[in-house]
C-alpha positions as CSV (number, residue, x, y, z in Angstrom):
1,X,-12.4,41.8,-74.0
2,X,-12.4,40.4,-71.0
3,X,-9.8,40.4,-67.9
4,X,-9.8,38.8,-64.4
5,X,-7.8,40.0,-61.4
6,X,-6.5,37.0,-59.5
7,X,-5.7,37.0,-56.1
8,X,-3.4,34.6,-54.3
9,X,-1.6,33.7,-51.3
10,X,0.9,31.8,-49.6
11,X,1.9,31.6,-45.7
12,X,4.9,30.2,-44.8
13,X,5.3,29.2,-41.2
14,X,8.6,28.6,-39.2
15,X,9.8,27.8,-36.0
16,X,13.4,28.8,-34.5
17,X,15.3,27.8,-31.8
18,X,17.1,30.3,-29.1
19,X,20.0,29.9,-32.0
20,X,17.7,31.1,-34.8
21,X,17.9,27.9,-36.5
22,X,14.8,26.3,-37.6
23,X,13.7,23.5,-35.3
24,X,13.0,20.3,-36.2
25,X,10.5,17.5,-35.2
26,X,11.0,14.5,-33.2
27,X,12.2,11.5,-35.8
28,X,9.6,8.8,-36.2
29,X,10.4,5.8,-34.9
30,X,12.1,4.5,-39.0
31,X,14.0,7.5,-38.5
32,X,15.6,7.0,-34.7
33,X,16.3,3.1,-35.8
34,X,18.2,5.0,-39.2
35,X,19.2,8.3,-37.4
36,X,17.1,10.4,-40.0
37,X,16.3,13.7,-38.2
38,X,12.9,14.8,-38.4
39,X,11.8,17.2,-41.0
40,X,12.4,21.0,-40.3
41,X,9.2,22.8,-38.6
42,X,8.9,25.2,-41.6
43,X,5.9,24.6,-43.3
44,X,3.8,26.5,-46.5
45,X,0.1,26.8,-46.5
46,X,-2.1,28.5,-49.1
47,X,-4.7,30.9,-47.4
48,X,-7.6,32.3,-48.4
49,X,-8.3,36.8,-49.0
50,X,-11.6,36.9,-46.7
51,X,-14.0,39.1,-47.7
52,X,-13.0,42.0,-45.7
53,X,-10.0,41.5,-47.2
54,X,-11.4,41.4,-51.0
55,X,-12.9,45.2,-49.7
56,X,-9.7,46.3,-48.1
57,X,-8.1,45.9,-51.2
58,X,-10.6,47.5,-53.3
59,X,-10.9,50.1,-50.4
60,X,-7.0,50.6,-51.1
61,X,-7.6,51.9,-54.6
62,X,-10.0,54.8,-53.8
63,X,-8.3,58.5,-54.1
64,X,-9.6,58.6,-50.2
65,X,-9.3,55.2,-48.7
66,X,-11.9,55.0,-46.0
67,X,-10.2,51.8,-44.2
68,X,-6.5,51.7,-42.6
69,X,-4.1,49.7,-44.9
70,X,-2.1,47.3,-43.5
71,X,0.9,48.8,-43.0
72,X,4.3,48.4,-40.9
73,X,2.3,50.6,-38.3
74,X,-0.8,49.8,-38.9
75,X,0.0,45.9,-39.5
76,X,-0.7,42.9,-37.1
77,X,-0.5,38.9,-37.1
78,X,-2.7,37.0,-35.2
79,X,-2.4,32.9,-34.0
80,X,-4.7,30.7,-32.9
81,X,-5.9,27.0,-32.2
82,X,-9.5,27.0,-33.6
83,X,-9.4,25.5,-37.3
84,X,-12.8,24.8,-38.0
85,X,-13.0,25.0,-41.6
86,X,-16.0,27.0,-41.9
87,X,-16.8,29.8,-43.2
88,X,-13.2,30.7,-43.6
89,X,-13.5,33.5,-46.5
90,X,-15.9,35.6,-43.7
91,X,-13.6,35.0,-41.0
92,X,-12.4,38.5,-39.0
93,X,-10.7,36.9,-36.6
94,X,-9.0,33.3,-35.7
95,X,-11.8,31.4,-34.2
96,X,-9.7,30.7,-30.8
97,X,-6.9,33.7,-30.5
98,X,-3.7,32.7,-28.7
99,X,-1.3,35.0,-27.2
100,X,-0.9,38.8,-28.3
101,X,-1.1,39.8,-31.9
102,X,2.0,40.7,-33.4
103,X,2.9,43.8,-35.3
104,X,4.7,43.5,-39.0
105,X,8.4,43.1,-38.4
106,X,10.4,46.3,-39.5
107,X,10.5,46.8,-43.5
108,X,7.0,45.0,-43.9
109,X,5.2,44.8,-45.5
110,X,7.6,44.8,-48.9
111,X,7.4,44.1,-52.8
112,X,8.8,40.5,-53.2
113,X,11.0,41.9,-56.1
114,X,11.7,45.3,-56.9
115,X,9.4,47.3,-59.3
116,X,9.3,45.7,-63.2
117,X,10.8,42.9,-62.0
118,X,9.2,39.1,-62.0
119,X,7.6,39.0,-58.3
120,X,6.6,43.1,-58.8
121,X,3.2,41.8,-58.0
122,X,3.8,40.1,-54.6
123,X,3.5,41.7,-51.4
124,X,5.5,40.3,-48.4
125,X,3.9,40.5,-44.5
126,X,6.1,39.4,-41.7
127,X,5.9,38.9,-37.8
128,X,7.7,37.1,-35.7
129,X,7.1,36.3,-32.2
130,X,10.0,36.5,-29.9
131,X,11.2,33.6,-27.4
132,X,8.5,34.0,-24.7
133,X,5.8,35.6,-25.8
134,X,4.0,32.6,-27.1
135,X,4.1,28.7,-24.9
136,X,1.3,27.1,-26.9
137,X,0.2,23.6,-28.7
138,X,-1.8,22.9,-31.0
139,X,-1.8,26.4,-33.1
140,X,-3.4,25.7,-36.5
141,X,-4.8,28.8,-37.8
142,X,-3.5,32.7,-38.6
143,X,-4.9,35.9,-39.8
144,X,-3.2,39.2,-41.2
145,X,-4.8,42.3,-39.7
146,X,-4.9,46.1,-40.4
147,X,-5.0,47.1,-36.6
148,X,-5.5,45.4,-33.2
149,X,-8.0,46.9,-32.3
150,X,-12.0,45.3,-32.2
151,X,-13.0,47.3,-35.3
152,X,-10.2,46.4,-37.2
153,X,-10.5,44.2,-40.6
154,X,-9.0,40.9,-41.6
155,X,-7.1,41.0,-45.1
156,X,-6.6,37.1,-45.2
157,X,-6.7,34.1,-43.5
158,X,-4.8,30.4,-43.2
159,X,-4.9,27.1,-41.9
160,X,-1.4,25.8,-40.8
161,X,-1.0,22.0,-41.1
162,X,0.0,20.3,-39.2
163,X,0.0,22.0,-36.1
164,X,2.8,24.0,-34.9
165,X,3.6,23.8,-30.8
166,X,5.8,26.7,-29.7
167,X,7.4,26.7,-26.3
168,X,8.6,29.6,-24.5
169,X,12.1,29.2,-25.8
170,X,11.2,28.8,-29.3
171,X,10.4,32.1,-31.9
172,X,7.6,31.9,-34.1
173,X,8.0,33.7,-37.8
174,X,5.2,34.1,-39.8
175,X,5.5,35.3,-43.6
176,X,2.6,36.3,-45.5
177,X,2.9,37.2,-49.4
178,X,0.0,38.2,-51.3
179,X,0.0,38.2,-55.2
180,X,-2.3,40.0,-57.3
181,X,-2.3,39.1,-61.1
182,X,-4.2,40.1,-64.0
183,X,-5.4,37.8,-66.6
């Protein structure tokens, strides 16, 4: 007999206005000519469990865990806009860190569904950055940590494409969910 574990995740990325509506691009040009509005600035990106993250989660299963889980205290989301595409399952950090990391909103992380039910198996990170706290372009990569602190480890890790540009009147949400299956 033999059984794999499979881990997976997903990062969805969106960004509000002061009205908490999610924002939308600028039409292309076919679009102004048909007034088309662009398409909503909410965008899903696979990531990748880095290898800190593969030990975390081992870690997690010990009687005595010897590493901080990531936690609503203990949790933090971190931006950046240094995609390089290297090396991306030992990454501990975004390569170019933008702004403050951002501790797990209240209630995170949480089971995508409650327990024996389909999604029992998902678990759901979320930050969001208030109006003001970021005013950056360009930011195309994101990392879920358990701490903010230099020795703190990196559960997983994303490339967001295409780039998301946040202004200082804009709110940036970040949702995380990591599903672990058995086969």
């Amino acid at each position: 007999m033999k059984d794999r574990i499979l881990i997976k995740g997903m990062v969805t990325v969106q960004v509000l206005d002061k009205d908490g509506n999610v924002k939308r691009r600028a039409p292309t040009w076919f679009g102004r000519l048909f007034r088309i509005p662009g398409r909503p600035m909410r965008y899903h990106h696979h990531n990748i469990v880095t290898r800190e993250g593969d030990a975390l989660i081992a870690d997690a299963l010990l009687v005595s865990p010897n590493k901080a889980k990531v936690t609503s205290s203990t949790g933090f989301i971190q931006v950046g806009t240094g995609w390089t595409g290297n090396s991306t399952k030992t990454n501990t950090r975004c390569n170019t860190a933008t702004g403050s990391m951002k501790a797990l909103d209240s209630g995170y992380p949480a089971l995508k569904a409650a327990w024996g039910s389909v999604g029992d198996t998902t678990l759901i990170y979320r930050a969001t950055f208030a109006a003001g706290t970021l005013n950056v372009n360009g930011i195309n990569e994101a990392c879920l940590l358990n701490g903010n602190a230099g020795s703190s480890n990196c559960l997983a890790y994303a490339q967001i494409t295409p780039v998301v540009n946040v202004t200082s009147s804009d709110t940036l949400q970040i949702q995380w969910e990591i599903t672990i299956l058995g086969q």
